[in-house]
N, C-alpha and C positions, 0 to 999 in steps of 0.2 A: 164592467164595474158592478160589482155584488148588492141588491139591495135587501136588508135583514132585518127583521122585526126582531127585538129584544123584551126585556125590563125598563129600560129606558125611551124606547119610541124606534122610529125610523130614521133610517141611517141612509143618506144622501148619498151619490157616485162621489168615490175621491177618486181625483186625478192629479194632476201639475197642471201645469198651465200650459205646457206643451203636449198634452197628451188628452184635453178635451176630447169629448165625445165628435168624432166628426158628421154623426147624421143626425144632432139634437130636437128633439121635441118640443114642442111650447108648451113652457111653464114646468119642464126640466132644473133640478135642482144639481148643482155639485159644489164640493168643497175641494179647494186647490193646497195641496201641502204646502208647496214652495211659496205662494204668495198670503197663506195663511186667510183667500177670500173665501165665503162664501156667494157663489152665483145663481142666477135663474137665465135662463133664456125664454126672448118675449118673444120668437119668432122670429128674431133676423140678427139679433148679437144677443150677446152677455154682456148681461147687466148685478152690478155688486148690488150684495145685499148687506153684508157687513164683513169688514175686517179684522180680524182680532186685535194687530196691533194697532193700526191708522184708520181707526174707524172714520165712514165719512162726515162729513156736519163740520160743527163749531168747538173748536179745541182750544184748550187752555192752554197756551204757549209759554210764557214768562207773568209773576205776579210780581213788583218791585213796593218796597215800602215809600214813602215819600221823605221821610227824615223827621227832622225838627229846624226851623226856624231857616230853612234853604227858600234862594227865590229861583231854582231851574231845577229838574231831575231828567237828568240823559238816561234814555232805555237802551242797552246795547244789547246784541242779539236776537233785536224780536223782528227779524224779516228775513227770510229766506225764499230759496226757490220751491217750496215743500205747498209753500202756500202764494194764492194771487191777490186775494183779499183778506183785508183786518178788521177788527174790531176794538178799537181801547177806552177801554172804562176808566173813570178816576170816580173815587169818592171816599166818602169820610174826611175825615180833618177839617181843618181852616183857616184861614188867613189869619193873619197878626194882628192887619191894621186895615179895616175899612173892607171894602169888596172893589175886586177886579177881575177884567178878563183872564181870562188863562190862551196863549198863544202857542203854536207848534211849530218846529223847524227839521226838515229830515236831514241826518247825517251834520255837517257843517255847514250847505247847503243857505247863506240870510239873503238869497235875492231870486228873484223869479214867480213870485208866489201871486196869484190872480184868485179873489174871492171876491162872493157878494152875497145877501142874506137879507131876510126882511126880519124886522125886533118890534114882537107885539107887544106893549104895554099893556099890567093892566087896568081897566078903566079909559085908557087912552088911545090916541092913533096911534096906529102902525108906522112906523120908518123904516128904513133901511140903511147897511150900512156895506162896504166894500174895498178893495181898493186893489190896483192893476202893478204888479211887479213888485211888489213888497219885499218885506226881509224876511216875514215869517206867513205864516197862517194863521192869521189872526182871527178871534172870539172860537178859540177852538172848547173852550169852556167857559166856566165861573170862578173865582177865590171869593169866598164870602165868610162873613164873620160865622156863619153857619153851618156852612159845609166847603166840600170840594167838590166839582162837579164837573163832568166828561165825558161823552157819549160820541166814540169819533168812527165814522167807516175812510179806512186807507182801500182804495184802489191800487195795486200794483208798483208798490213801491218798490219790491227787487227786480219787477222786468226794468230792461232797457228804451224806456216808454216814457211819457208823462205819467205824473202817480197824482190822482183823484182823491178829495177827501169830499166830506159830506159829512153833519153833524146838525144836531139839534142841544142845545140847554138851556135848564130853567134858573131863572134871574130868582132865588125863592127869598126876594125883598117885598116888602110891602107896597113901594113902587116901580118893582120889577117886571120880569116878563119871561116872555118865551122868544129865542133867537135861531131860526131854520138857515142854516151858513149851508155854502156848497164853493168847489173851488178844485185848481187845479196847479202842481208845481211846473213850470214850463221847462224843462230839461228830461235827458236821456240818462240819467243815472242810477245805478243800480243802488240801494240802501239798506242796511242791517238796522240802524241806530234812527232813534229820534228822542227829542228834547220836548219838554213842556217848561214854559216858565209863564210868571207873570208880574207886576209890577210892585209888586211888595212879598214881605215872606210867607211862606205857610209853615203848617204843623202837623203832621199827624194825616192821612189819608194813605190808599191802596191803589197804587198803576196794574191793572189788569189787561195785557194782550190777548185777542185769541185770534186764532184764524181760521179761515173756511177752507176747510180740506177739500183738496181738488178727486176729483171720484177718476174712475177710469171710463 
């Protein structure tokens, strides 16, 4: 594999991915045609550095609107095998009428659900709140006269596993708080699709998915 100073700089081994260098050096650079990575070797494998098309990190999967004056928004499509872990944001918009939690359900999925969370006031004691085999995932957010509000990590909702969430949101009422939720759906089911709803309508806010791309 040719290395050649240019105009441009230097230019790393290309090979495929089957035709790696078989006596590599540490700290050895190549780029792979076929799988479009760039690699280093740290001495005992290849390690990416970046991919052109599937770079790794935090990828913006699906953005959905929320609508107007709706009390559920089904996300379909945002889970695949591509990814293990999620991330879904909500925000903007606002409720109709008063403030309420915002709840989660994967796929069709209303039973099996196990959470619990501690809800800090402020100025006040701390509580908590929970509950064992539910129908959903509840205090997965906020609807409030002021915003829309959703900060969710999904653990592995398309393996054939239990799928983990884990979230934090701010209550941003005057006698509001902050709510640190964790929990778990108790089934083996594979999922594409989930649902937010909450107990009155909203208007106007942004469902952002994204996923942590699994490296090689």
């Amino acid at each position: 594999m040719p290395i050649s100073s240019n105009a441009t700089g230097l230019r790393p081994g290309v090979c495929t991915s089957t035709t790696r260098p078989t006596a590599p050096f540490n700290g050895q650079v190549i780029y792979e045609t076929d799988t479009k990575q760039t690699l280093v070797y740290n001495g005992s494998t290849w390690v990416m550095l970046t991919d052109a098309d599937t770079p790794p990190g935090m990828v913006l999967i699906k953005t959905q609107e929320v609508g107007s004056g709706v009390s559920s928004v089904t996300v379909t499509g945002a889970f695949s095998s591509e990814f293990d872990a999620y991330r879904i944001i909500l925000s903007g918009g606002a409720s109709n009428s008063g403030d309420y939690g915002i709840n989660m359900y994967l796929g069709s999925t209303r039973t099996g659900y196990y959470y619990t969370g501690t809800y800090l006031t402020y100025g006040n004691s701390p509580s908590w709140i929970g509950s064992a085999n539910a129908a959903e995932y509840g205090a997965a957010g906020i609807a409030s006269i002021n915003t829309l509000h959703a900060d969710i990590f999904v653990n592995g909702p398309y393996l054939a596993k239990n799928t983990f969430f884990q979230n934090t949101y701010i209550y941003n009422h005057p006698a509001g708080g902050r709510a640190d939720m964790a929990g778990y759906l108790a089934n083996s089911t594979q999922y594409t699709d989930f649902t937010l709803f909450c107990g009155t309508t909203i208007t106007g806010g942004t469902i952002r998915v994204y996923g942590y791309r699994n490296t090689i």
